[in-house]
C-alpha positions as CSV (number, residue, x, y, z in Angstrom):
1,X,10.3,-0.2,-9.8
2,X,8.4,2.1,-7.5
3,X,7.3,1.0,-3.9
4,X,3.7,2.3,-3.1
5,X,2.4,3.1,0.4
6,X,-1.3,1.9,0.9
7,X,-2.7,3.5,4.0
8,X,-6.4,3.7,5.6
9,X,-7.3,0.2,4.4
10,X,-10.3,-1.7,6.1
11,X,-9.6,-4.4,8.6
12,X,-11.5,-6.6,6.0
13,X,-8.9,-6.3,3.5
14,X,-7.4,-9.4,2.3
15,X,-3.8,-9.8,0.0
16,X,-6.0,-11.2,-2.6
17,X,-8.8,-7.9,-2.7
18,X,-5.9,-5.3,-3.1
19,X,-4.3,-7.1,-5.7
20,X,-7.6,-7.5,-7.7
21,X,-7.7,-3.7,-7.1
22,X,-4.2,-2.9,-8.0
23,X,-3.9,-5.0,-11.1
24,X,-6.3,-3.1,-13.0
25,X,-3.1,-0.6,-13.2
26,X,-0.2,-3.1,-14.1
27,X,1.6,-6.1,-12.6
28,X,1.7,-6.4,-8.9
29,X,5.5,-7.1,-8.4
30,X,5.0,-7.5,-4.3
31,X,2.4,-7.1,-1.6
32,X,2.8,-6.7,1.8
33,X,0.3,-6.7,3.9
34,X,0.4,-5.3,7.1
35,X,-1.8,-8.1,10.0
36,X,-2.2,-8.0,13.4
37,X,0.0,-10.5,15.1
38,X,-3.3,-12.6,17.0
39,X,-6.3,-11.9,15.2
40,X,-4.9,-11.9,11.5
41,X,-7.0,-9.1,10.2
42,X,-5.3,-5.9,8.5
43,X,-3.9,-2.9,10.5
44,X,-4.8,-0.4,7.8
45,X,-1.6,-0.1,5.9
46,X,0.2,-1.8,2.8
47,X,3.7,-2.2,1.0
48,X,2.9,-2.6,-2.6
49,X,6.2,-2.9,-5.3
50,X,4.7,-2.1,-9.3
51,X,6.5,-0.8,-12.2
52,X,7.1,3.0,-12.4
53,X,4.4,4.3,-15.4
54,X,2.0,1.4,-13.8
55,X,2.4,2.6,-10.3
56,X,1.8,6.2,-11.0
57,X,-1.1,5.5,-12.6
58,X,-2.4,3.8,-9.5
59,X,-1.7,6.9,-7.3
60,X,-3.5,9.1,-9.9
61,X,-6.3,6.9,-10.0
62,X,-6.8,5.1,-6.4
63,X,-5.5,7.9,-3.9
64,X,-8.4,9.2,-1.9
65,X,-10.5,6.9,-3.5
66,X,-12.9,4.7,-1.6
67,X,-12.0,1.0,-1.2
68,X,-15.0,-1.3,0.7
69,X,-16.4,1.3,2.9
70,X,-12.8,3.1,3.7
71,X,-11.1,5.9,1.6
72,X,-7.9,5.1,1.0
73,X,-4.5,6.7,0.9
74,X,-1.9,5.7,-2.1
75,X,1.4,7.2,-2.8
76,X,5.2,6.6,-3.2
77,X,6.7,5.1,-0.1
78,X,9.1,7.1,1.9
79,X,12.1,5.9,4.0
80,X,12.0,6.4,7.4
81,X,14.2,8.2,9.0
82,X,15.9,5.7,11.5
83,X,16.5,6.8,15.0
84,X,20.6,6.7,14.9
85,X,22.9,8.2,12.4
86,X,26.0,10.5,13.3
87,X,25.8,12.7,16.4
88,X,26.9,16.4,16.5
């Protein structure tokens, strides 16, 4: 299972559009879509969980491609590196 980060998505963008889009590449384990709190439309980013061969395939054929007007930015998701942690 590889998690995919989605980024530069329209505010448009709907859970139901970027799973039409990302099935075309494999089974769309999870999807999280990032909203604004008070007016419900999308802040531009996305969690997405697919299978490893399925998911690269979706970064080789969807990053830097254009999704309904916006170009969009797919790749592995990275851990953030969390403000605490040992102290020298």
């Amino acid at each position: 299972m590889i998690t995919l980060s989605v980024r530069g998505l329209p505010r448009s963008t709907t859970e139901e559009s970027l799973t039409a889009l990302f099935s075309e590449y494999g089974v769309v384990r999870s999807l999280k879509l990032v909203k604004d709190l008070f007016s419900g439309d999308c802040k531009g980013f996305a969690v997405i969980d697919m299978e490893g061969h399925e998911a690269r395939a979706a970064i080789a054929a969807l990053d830097g491609s254009e999704f309904n007007g916006s170009m969009i930015r797919v790749g592995p998701d990275r851990p953030r590196r969390g403000r605490g942690g040992r102290r020298r």
